[in-house]
C-alpha positions in Angstrom: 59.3 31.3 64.8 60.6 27.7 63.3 57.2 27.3 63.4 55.7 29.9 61.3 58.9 29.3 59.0 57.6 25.8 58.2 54.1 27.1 57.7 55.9 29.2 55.1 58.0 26.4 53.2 54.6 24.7 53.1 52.9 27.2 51.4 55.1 28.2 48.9 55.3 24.3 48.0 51.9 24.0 47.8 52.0 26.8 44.9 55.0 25.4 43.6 52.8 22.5 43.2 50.3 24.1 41.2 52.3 26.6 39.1 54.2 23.6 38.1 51.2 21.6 37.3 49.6 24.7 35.3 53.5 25.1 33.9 53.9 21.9 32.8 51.1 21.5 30.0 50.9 24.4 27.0 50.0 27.5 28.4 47.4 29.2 26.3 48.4 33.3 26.1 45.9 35.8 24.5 47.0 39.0 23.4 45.8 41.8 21.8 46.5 41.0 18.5 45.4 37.2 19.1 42.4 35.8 16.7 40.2 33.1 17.7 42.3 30.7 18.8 41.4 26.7 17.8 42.8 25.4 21.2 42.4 21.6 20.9 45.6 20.4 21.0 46.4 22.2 24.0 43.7 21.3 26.2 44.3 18.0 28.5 41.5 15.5 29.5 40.7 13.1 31.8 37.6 10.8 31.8 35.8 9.9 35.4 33.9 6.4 34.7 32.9 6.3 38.0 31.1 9.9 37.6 31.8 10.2 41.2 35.2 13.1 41.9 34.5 16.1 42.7 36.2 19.4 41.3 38.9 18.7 44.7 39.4 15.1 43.7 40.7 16.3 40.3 43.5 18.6 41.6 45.0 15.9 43.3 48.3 14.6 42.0 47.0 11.5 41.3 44.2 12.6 39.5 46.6 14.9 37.2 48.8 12.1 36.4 46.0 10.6 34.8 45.5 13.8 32.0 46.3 13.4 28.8 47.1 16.0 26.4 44.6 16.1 23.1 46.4 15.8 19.9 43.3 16.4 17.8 41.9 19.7 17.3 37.8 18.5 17.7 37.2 16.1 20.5 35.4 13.5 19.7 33.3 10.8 22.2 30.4 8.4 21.6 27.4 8.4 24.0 28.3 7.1 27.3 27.9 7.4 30.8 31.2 9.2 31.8 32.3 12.4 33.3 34.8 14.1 31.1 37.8 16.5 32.6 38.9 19.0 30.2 42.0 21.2 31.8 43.1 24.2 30.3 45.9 26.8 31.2 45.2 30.0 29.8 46.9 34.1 30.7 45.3 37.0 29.6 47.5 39.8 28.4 44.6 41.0 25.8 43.4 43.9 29.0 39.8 42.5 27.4 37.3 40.1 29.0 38.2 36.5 26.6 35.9 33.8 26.3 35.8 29.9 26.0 33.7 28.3 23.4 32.6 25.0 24.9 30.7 23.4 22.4 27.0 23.7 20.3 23.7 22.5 22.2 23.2 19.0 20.8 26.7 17.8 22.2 26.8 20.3 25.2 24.0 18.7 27.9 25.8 19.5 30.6 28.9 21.8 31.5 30.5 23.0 34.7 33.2 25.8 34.1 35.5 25.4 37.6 37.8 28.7 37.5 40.8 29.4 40.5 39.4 32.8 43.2 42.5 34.9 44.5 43.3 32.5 46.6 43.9 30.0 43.7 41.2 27.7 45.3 38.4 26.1 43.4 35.3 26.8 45.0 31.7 26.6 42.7 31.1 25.9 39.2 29.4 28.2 36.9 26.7 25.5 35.2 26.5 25.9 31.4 24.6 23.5 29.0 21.5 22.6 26.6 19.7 21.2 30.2 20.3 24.4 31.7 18.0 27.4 31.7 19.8 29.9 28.5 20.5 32.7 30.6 23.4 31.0 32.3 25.2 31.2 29.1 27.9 34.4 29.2 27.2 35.7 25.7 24.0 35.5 23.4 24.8 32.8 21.0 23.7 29.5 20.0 27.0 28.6 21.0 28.0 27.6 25.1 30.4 30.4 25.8 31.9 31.0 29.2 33.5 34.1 30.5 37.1 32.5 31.5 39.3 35.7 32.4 38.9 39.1 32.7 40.5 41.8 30.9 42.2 42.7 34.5 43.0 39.2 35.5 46.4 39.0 34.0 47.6 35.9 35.8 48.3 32.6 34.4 44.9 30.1 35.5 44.3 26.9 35.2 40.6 26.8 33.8 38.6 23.2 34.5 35.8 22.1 32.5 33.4 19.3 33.3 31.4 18.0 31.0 29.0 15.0 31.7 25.4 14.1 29.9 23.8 11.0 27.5 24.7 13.0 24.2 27.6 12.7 22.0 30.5 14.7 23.0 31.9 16.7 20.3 33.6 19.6 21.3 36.2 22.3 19.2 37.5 24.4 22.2 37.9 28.0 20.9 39.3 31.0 22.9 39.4 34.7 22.6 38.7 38.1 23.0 34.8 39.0 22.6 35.8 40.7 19.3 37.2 37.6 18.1 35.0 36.1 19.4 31.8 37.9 18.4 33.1 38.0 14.5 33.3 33.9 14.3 30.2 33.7 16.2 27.8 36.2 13.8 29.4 34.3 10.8 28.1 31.0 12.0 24.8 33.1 12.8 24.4 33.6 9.1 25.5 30.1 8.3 22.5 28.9 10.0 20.1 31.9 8.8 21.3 31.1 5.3 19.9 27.7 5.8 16.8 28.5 7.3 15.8 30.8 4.8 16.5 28.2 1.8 15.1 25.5 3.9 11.6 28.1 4.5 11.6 29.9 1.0 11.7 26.3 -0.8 8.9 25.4 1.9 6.8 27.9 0.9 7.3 27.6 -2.8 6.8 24.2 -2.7 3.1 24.8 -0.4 2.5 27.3 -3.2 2.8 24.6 -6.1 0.7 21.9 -3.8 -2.1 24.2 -4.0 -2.1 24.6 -7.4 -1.1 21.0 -8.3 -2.8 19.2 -5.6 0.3 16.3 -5.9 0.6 14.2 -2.8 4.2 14.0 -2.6 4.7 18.0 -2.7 2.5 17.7 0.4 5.0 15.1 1.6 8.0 16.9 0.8 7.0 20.3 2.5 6.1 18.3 5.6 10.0 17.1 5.1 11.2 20.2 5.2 8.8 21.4 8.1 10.8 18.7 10.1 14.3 20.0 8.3 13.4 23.7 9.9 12.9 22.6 13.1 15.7 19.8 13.4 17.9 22.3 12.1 16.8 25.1 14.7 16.5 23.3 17.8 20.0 21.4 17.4 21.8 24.5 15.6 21.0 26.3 19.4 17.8 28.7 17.8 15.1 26.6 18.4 11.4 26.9 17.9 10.4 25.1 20.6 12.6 24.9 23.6 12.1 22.3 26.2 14.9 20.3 27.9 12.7 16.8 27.4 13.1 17.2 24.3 16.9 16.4 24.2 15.6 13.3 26.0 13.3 11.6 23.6 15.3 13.1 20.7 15.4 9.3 18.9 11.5 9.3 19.3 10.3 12.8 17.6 13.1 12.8 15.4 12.2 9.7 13.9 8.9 11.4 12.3 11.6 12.9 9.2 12.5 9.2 8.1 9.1 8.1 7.2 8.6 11.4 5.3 12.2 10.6 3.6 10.8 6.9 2.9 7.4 8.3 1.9 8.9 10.7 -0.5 11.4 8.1 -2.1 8.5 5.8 -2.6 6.2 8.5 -4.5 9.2 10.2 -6.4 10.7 6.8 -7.9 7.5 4.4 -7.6 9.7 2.4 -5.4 6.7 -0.2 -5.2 6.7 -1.0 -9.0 9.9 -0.9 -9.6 11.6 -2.3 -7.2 9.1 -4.2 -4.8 12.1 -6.1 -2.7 14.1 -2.4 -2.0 10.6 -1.0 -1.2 10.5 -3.5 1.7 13.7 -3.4 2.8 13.6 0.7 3.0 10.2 0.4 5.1 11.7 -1.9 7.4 14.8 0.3 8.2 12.2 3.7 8.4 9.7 0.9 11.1 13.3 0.8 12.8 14.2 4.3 13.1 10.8 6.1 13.6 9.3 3.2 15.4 11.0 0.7 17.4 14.1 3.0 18.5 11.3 5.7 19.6 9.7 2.8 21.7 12.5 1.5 23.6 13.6 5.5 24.4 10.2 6.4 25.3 9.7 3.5 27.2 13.1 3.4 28.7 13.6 0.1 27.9 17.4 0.7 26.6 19.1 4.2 27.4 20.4 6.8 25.2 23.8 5.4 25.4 22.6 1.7 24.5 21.0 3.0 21.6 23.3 5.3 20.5 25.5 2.6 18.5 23.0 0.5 16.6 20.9 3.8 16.0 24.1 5.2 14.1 24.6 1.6 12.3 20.8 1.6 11.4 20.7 5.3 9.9 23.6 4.5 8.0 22.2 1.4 6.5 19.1 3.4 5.8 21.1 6.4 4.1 23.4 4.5 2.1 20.2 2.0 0.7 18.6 5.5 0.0 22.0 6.6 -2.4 22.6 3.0 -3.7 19.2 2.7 -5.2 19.1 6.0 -6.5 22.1 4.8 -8.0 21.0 2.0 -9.3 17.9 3.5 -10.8 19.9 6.0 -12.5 22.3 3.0 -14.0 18.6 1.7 -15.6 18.3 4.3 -17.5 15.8 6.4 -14.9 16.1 9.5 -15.5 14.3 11.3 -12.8 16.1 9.6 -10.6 19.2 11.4 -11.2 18.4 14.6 -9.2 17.5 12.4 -6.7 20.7 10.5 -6.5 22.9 13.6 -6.8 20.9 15.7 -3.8 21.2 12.1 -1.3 25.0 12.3 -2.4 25.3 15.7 -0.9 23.7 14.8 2.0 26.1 12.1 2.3 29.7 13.7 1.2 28.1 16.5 3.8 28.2 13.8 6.8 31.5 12.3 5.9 33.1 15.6 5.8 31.7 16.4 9.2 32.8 13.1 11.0 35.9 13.1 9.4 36.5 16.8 10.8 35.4 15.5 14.4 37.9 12.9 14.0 40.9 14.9 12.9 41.2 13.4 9.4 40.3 16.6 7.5 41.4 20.0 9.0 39.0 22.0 10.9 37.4 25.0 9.9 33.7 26.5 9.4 33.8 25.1 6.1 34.1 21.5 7.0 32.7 21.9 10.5 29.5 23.2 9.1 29.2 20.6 6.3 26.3 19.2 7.1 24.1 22.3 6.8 25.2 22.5 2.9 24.6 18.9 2.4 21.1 19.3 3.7 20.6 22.8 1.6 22.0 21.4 -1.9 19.7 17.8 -1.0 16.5 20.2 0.0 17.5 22.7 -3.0 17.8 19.1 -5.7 15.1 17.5 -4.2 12.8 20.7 -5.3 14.3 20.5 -9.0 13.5 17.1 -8.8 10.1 17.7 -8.0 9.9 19.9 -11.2 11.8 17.8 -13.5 9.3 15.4 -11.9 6.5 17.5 -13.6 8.2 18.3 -16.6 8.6 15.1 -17.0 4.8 13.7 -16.2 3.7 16.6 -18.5 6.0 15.8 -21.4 4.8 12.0 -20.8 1.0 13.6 -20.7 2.3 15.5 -24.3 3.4 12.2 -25.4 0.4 10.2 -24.9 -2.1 13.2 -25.7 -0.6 13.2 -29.3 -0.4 9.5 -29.8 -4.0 9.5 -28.5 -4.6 12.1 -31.2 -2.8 9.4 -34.0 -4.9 6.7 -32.8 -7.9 8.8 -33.0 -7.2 9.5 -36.5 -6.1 6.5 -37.0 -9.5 4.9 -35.7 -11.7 7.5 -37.9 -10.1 6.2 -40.7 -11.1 2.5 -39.8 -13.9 3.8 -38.8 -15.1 5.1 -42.2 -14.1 2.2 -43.8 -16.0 0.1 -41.6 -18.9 2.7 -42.2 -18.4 2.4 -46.0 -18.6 -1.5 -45.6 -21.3 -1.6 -43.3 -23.4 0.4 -45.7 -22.5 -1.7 -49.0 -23.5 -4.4 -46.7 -26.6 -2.8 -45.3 -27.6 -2.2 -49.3 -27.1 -5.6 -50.2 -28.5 -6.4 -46.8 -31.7 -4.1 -47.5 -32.4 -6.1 -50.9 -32.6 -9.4 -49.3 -34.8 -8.3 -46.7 -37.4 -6.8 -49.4 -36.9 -10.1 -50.9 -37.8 -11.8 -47.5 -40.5 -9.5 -46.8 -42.3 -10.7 -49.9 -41.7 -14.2 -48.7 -42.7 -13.9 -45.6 -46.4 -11.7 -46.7 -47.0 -14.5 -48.9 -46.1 -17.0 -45.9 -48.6 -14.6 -43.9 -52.0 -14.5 -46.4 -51.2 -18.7 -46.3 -51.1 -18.8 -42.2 -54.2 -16.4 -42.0 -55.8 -19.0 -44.7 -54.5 -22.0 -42.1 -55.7 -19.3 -38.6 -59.3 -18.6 -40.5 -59.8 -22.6 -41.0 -58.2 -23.2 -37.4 -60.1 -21.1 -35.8 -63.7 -22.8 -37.4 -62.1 -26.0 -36.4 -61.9 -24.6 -33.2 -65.5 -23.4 -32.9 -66.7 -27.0 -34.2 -64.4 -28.3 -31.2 -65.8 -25.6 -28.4 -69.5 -27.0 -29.5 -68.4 -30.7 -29.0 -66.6 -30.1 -25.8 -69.7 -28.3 -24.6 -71.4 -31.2 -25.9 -69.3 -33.4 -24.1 -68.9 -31.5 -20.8 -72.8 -31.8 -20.7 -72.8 -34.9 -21.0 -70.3 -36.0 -18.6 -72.6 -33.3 -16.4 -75.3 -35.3 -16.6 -73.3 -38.5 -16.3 -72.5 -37.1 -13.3 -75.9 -36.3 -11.9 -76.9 -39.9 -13.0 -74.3 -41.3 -11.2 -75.0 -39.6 -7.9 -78.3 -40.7 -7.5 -77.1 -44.5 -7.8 -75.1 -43.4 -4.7 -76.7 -43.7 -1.5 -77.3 -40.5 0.0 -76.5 -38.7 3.0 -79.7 -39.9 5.2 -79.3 -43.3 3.9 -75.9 -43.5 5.5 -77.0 -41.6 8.9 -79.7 -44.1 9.3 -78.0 -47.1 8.4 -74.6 -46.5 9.5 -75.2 -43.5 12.1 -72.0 -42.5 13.0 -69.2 -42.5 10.2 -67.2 -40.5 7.7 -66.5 -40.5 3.9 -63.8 -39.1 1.9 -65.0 -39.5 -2.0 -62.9 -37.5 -4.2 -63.2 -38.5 -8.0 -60.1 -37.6 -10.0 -62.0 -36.5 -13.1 -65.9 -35.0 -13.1 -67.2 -38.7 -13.0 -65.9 -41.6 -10.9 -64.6 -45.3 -11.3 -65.2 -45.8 -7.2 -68.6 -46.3 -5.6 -70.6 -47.7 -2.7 -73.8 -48.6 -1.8 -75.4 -49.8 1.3 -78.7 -52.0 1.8 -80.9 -52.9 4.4 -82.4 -56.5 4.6 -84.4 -57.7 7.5 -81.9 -57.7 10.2 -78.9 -57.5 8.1 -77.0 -54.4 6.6 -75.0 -55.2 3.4 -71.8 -52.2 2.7 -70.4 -52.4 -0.4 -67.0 -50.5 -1.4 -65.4 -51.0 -5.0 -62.7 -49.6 -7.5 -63.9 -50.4 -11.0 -61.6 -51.0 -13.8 -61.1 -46.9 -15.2 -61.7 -43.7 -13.7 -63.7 -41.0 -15.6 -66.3 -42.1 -17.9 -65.1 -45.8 -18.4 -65.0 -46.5 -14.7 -68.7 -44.7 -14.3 -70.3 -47.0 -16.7 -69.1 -49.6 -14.8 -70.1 -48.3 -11.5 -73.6 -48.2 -13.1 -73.0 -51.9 -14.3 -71.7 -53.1 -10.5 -74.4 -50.8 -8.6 -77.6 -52.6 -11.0 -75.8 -55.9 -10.5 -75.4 -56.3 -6.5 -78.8 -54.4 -6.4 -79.9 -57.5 -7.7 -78.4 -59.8 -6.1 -79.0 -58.8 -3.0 -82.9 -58.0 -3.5 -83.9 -60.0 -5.7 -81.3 -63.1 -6.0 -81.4 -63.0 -2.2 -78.2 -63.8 -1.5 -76.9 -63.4 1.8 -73.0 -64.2 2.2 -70.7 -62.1 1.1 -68.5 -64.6 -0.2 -71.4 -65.8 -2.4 -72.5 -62.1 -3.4 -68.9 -61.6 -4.7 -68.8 -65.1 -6.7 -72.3 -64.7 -8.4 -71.5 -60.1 -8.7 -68.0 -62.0 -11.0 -70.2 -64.2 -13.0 -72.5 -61.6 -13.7 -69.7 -59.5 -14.7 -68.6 -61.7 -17.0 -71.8 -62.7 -18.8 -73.0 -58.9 -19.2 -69.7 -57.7 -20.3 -70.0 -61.0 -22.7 -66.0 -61.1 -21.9 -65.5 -64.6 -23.5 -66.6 -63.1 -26.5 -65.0 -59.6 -26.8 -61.7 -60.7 -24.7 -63.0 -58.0 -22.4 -61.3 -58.2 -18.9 -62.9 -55.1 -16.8 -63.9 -55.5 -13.6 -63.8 -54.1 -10.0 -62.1 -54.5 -6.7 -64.5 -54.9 -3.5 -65.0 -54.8 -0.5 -68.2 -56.4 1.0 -69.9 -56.3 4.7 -72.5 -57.4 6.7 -73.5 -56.4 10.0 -76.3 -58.1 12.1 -76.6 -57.7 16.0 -75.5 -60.8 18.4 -77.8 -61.6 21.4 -75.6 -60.2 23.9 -75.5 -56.9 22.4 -72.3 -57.1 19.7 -72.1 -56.7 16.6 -71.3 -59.8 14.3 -69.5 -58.9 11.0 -69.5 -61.1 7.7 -66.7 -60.1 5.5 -65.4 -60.9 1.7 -63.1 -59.0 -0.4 -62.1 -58.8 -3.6 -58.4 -57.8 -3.3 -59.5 -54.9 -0.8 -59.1 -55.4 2.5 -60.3 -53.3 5.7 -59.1 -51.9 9.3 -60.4 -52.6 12.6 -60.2 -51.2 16.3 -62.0 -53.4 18.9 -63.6 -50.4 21.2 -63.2 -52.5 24.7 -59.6 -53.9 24.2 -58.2 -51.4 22.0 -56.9 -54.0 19.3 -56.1 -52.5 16.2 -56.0 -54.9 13.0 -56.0 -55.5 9.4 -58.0 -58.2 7.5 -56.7 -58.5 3.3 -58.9 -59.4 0.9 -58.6 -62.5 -1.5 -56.5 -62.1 -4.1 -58.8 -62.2 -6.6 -61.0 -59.6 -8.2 -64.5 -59.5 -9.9 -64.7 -59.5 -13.9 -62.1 -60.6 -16.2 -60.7 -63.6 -16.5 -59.8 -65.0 -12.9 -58.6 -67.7 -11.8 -61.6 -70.2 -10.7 -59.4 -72.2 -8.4 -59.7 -69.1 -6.0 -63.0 -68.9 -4.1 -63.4 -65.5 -1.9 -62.7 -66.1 1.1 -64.9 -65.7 4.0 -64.4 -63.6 7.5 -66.7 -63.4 10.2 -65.6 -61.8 13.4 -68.0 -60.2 16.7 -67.4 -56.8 17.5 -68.3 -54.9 20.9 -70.3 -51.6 20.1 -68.5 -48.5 19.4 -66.1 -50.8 17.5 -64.6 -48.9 13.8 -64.3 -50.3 10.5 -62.2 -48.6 8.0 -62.0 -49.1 4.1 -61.5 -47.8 0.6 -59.9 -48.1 -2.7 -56.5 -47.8 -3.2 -56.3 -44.4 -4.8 -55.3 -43.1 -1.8 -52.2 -45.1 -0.7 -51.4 -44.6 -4.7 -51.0 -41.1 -5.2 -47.9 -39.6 -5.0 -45.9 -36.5 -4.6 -44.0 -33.7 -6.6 -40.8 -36.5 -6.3 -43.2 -38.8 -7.5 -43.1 -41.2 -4.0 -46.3 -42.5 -3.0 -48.7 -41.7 0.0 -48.1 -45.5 1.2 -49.9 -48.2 2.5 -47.9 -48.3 5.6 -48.4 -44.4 6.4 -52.0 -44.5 5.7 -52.1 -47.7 7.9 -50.0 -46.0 11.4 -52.2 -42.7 10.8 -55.4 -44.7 10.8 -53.9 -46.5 13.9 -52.8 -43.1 16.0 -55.8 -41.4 15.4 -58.4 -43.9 16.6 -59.3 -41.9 20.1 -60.3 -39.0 17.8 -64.1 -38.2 16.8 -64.5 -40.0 13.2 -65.0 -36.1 11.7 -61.5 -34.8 13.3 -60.1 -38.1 11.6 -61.6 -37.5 8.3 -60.4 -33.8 8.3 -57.0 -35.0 9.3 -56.4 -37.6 6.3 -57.9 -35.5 3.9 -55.3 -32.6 5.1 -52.3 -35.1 5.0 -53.7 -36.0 1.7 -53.3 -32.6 0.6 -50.0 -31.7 2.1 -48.8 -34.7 0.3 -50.2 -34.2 -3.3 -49.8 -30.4 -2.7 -48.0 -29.2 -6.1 -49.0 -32.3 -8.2 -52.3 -33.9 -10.0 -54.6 -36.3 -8.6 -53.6 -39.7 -9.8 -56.9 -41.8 -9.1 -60.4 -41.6 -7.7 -60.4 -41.9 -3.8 -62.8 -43.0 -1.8 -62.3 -43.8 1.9 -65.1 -44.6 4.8 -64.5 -45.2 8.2 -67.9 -46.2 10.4 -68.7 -47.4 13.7 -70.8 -50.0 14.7 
């Protein structure tokens, strides 16, 4: 019996317990007669920072020591990581179902309603929120509405609320009767229908206009308010598309309006011309918010709670820069940037009102509450008249120039006749001194056809002497060859050899001859003084002379041929008398077989030297000539020197005239001496032919693109 009795006491205490906890904060009553009640201030809350008690952690004295009473009608918390307690102690004496507005989607993730059974214990929640599936929530709204009491449940409850999530909490707690209820919520139904339709009829006026107009930033602008619709729609609690990641990455898509809002500030103001450091600055604040915040949420780098503060710091860096230089512009005398300006101020006032609402400053009501949705209407409403004062403008600009184009036209016709008026007087005047001219210039005319009709007879009498001349030279020419020796002569006598002769004009100043006497073969190469016609005439002159010497003087040595060829020189020439100094350069050989089956070789020269390669050891060597030619006036101190050397069969002898070594190339630079000596040397191993056609193709390649400077004449012979 004592025991039951204590049982009893127990009991009752434990009730005591809770009717005085339920007593002892405002007790919310709802009658029939009871509008929508705002019930802020008398809801108590309790945050849980660990995130960790449970619905029978919170009823525990300690727990409810640790509520506070709200004394703001909107609460009002940041993003963060906490678990927020709301308790509220509500009777219904309405006899009608009343309901609990918990808060819109974009601040209501997640809710858990925890309401007392008949036995006044707390068992589970009833899950509401913008991560939970829609048909959890007790009446069709875009609000969260729970169903708290029934209109039979009379008795005083103590209602707890849990709300926990990454978004902002903002919540107005409202409670009432569903006709109440249902009257506040279809108002704020056609709040946000009113704003759709503005926001979609200016969308498609404005698509209308882009097709006719074809301007980029109307294309811009309707893609703004594209993004303005669907914001609007999926955070008002009606959206378009409905998926709960979406409330995850909300900082990444919802960055795609701020470049169009930087885009459309750029076109509509010319941001870039006229203010190229703002430009910048508004670019890097729209990389910010539609780049680098969408990165670090995609990527999870940073949370939604870490960004949530320098997010809110950024945007409002970005919409105040996008007021002050509308501002600013307007101050400049700009004028289409005042409905510009006055639709960002809108926006602006629109979000001041609405923080300062959440934070108790301003009273709240659906006026103030709703603030931002008529911020964004009047800014998407101005924005459109800007866009056609934007065109009024451009066209009254286009009117502008089209008639000062017209006065400079005129203008220019004017000048223009003058000019044409001028032109002709000049033309006129012009036309007179021409005819004059033209008389001048016939009579210039009959005197150069007088001067063309004796030029031209001149030129036939110079045609017939050319002709004359050319057939002479011709026959110079044919004379000259047969002083030459020809082409048997120098197979029998010198059997195996080469000659390059290449005369620079028709006739030559170069020649050689060859002899046979007894045992003896006498080679002669020379370079008379001249080339052409001159230098022939003395070819003819050394070829009669050395004939004679040789056959009929019978001189042998070659020094001695040379001294008595000079003398000769001189006494035909009659040089003493007629100062006369031509002459020739020579080069003069014997060659008479040894005993033992060599070859000996007697040598003078005249200034030219020759080459030699010794066929059994190879040697390759030079021997010069005296310094001292034939004819002129020489000095008789000199004597030619004379060379005799043996020679092994199969032995070569090169020599020639220095045309040659002399002629140069298109820069004017010489074949050389030395070159023609080292190719001489490197090509001794070849047949004589393959050497003769590989000096007369250097030759070539060397005096390719110029004249020929001298006669050549070149012979290379073995022995």
């Amino acid at each position: 019996m004592n025991i039951r009795i204590y049982k009893f006491i127990l009991m009752m205490g434990i009730l005591l317990g809770v009717t005085y906890e339920g007593i002892s904060q405002s007790k919310i009553i709802i009658t029939p007669q009871t509008p929508l009640l705002k019930i802020g201030k008398k809801v108590q809350f309790f945050e849980d920072k660990t995130n960790t008690l449970r619905i029978q952690d919170v009823v525990k004295p300690e727990v409810q020591q640790q509520f506070q009473t709200q004394t703001k009608e909107v609460f009002n918390q940041p993003p963060a990581n906490t678990t927020i307690w709301f308790k509220i102690v509500v009777q219904n004496q309405s006899k009608e179902d009343i309901f609990l507005t918990i808060g819109e989607s974009f601040s209501t993730w997640y809710a858990d309603l925890y309401k007392p059974d008949i036995h006044n214990q707390y068992s589970q929640a009833k899950e509401y929120g913008s991560m939970r599936p829609i048909a959890n929530n007790d009446l069709n709204s875009n609000f969260h509405c729970a169903l708290i009491a029934k209109g039979s449940e009379t008795n005083t409850q103590v209602i707890y609320l849990k709300i926990f999530g990454s978004s902002p909490k903002n919540h107005a707690f409202q409670i009432g009767t569903f006709r109440a209820l249902d009257s506040y919520l279809q108002v704020n139904d056609y709040i946000v229908t009113l704003f759709i339709g503005i926001i979609l009829a200016l969308l498609i006026y404005n698509l209308f206009i882009y097709y006719s107009a074809r301007d980029t930033i109307y294309l811009v602008y309707i893609l703004y308010l594209g993004w303005v619709l669907f914001v609007a729609t999926f955070s008002s609690g009606y959206p378009l598309v409905y998926k709960h990641w979406l409330w995850n990455y909300f900082y990444s898509w919802n960055g795609i309006g701020y470049t169009l809002i930087t885009l459309f500030a750029s076109f509509y103001l010319n941001l870039k011309r006229v203010s190229p450091r703002f430009y910048r600055w508004i670019w890097f604040c729209t990389i910010l918010l539609s780049a680098v915040f969408p990165l670090f949420n995609i990527t999870g780098i940073l949370s939604v709670v870490q960004l949530a503060m320098p997010y809110q710091l950024v945007l409002t860096t970005y919409y105040l820069s996008l007021l002050f230089i509308g501002i600013w512009l307007v101050a400049k005398g700009q004028r289409n940037a005042r409905f510009y300006t006055l639709a960002w101020s809108f926006v602006i006032i629109g979000t001041i009102v609405f923080v300062l609402t959440l934070n108790a400053v301003v009273p709240y009501n659906r006026f103030t509450y709703n603030s931002q949705y008529l911020g964004f209407s009047l800014e998407a409403l101005l924005f459109a008249l800007a866009l056609g004062d934007r065109m009024n403008i451009l066209k009254a600009e286009k009117e502008e120039a089209q008639a000062q184009n017209l006065l400079l036209i005129r203008e220019q016709n004017i000048n223009l006749e003058k000019k044409v008026q001028e032109r002709t007087r000049e033309l006129m005047a012009s036309k007179d001194e021409i005819m004059t001219q033209n008389e001048e210039l016939r009579q210039v005319q009959e005197e150069l056809e007088t001067q063309r009709d004796f030029l031209d007879k001149q030129n036939v009498k110079l045609n017939r002497q050319n002709e004359l001349i050319t057939t002479s030279i011709r026959a110079a020419e044919s004379i000259q060859k047969t002083i030459l020796p020809t082409t048997t002569q120098l197979n029998d006598l010198l059997k195996d050899h080469f000659l390059i002769y290449k005369p620079r004009d028709v006739v030559s100043g170069d020649f050689y001859s060859i002899h046979q006497s007894k045992d003896k073969t006498y080679l002669l190469v020379a370079d008379c003084t001249g080339h052409g016609v001159p230098g022939a005439f003395m070819t003819l002159i050394g070829y009669n002379l050395i004939d004679q010497i040789i056959q009929f003087q019978c001189v042998s040595q070659p020094n001695q041929i040379l001294t008595r060829l000079h003398e000769e020189v001189h006494h035909f020439l009659r040089q003493e008398s007629y100062n006369e100094s031509s002459g020739m350069d020579a080069a003069l050989f014997t060659m008479e077989p040894t005993e033992d089956g060599q070859v000996k070789i007697t040598y003078a020269g005249a200034k030219n030297g020759f080459y030699y390669h010794n066929a059994i050891t190879g040697a390759f060597g030079q021997i010069k000539g005296t310094r001292k030619s034939i004819g002129g006036f020489q000095n008789r101190s000199i004597d030619f020197e004379h060379v005799t050397m043996v020679l092994p069969p199969n032995s070569i002898i090169y020599t020639g005239t220095d045309g040659f070594q002399d002629q140069h190339n298109v820069q004017r630079k010489k074949f050389g001496r030395k070159r023609l000596e080292e190719l001489i040397e490197s090509s001794v191993h070849l047949p004589l032919q393959e050497q003769q056609a590989l000096l007369t193709t250097q030759l070539q390649t060397h005096m390719e693109g110029t004249d020929q400077r001298d006669d050549i004449l070149w012979i290379g012979f073995k022995i």
